[in-house]
C-alpha positions, 0 to 999 in steps of 0.5 A: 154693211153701214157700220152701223150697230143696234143694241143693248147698250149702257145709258151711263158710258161716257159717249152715250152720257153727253149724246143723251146732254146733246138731247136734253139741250136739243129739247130744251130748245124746243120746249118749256120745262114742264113740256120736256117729259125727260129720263135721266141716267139713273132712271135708264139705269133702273131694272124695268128700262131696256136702253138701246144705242146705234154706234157707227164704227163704235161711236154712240149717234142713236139712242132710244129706251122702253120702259115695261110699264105692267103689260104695256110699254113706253117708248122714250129717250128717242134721239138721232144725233144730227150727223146721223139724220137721215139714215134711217136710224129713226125706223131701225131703234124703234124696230129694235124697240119694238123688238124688245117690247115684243119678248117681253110680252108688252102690247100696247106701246105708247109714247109722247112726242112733242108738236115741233118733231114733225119728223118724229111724228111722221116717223110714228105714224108710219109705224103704225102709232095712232094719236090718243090722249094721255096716258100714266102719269102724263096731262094734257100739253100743247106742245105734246101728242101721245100715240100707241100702237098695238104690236099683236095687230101688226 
């Protein structure tokens, strides 16, 4: 309807390559070096990630991954080129997301996200994510705030 499609998709295909530089220079912009908590292609590439991308008209604008993590999963990589914002692309990868968290049986989610994206803050909280402290291998950063939502609660 939109021409736009979400799906599985191939973090090493040359369109999703620079929109995933295009996001790592965004953030780099925003945050110092130990605050970017950044997945490279290779580690996308790897068994346990779940990598999706909205295309419009076959053109990469979205990207966004799950990690299992052992019965829970980790949201990352999420990314809506600036040509793109403001259609609702936010809600739809992470519905995609979550769609896949869901068949692979992994409750809860959790995902970090910096303090300066308060669009994807908001984007979170809507969903259902609440905050909450640090998770895996992650420590405590000011310019980060860690949330989780439980899919079997709704």
């Amino acid at each position: 309807m939109d021409g736009i499609e979400i799906g599985r998709d191939a973090p090493d295909r040359p369109d999703i390559v620079a929109l995933l530089q295009a996001a790592d220079r965004y953030f780099a912009a925003l945050y110092a070096v130990d605050s970017n908590h950044l997945l490279g292609v290779e580690r996308l590439l790897a068994p346990d990630v779940t990598f999706v991308a909205a295309r419009r008209h076959g053109v990469a604008i979205a990207t966004g991954a799950l990690v299992d993590c052992g019965g829970w999963g980790e949201i990352k990589r999420m990314y809506v080129d600036p040509s793109a914002r403001g259609l609702g692309l936010g809600r739809r990868m992470l519905q995609a997301l979550e769609e896949a968290a869901a068949a692979k049986g992994l409750d809860p989610l959790r995902l970090e996200t910096g303090t300066r994206q308060q669009e994807a803050v908001a984007l979170y909280r809507a969903a259902g994510y609440a905050e909450r402290g640090p998770f895996g291998a992650y420590r405590p950063d000011r310019d980060s705030i860690f949330m989780e939502r439980s899919l079997a609660a709704g």
